[in-house]
N, C-alpha and C positions, 0 to 999 in steps of 0.2 A: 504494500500500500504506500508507502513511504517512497516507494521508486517510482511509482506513478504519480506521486506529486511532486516530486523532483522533477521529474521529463516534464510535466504538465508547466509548473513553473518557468523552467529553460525553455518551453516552445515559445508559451508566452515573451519573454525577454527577445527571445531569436524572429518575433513575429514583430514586433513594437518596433525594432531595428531595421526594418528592411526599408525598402524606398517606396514607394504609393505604384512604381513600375511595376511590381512584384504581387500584386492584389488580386490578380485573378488566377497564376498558380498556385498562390496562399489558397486558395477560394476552390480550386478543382482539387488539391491536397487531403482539404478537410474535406470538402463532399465523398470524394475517394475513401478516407479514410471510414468516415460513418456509414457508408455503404459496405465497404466490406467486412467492417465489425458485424452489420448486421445480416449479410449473409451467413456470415462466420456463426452465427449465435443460431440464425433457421435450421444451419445443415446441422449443425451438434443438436438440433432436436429433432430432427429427424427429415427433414423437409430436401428432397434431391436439390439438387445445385441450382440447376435453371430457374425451378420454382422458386427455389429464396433470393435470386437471384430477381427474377420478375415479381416480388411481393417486397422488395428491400425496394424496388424505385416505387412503387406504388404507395408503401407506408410512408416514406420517406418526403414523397413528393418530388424526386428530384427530377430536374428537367437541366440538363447542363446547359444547353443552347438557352433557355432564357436567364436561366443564373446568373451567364456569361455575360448577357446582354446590360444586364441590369446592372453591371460596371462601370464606373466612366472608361473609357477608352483609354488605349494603353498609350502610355508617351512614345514619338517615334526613338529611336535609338540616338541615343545620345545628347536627346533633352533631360534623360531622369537618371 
């Protein structure tokens, strides 16, 4: 438990540091990540892959392409 608030902490500080460039792979990272904890959680209860897989965007809500959108736009290279 102690190590998952350690990482937790340190993500935080490593997220706070980055540039505003950095905002929408911060943003596919964590979607990513909560998507695959929560397939991860379906199959260990029994649910085959696809399905936890197809009920993880469904519960979740995810839609990457509007996620995405709903960012400001990225700076061209070598404004940020």
């Amino acid at each position: 438990m102690a190590q998952r608030v350690r990482d937790g902490v340190s993500r935080l500080f490593r997220l706070a540091l980055r540039r505003p460039s950095h905002a929408a792979d911060d943003m596919d990272a964590e979607l990513r990540f909560h998507l695959e904890s929560r397939i991860e959680h379906l199959v260990a209860r029994g649910m085959a892959r696809d399905a936890a897989h197809a009920e993880s965007f469904r519960r979740l809500a995810i839609d990457f392409k509007q996620g995405r959108a709903r960012l400001p736009s990225r700076p061209s290279a070598g404004s940020g």
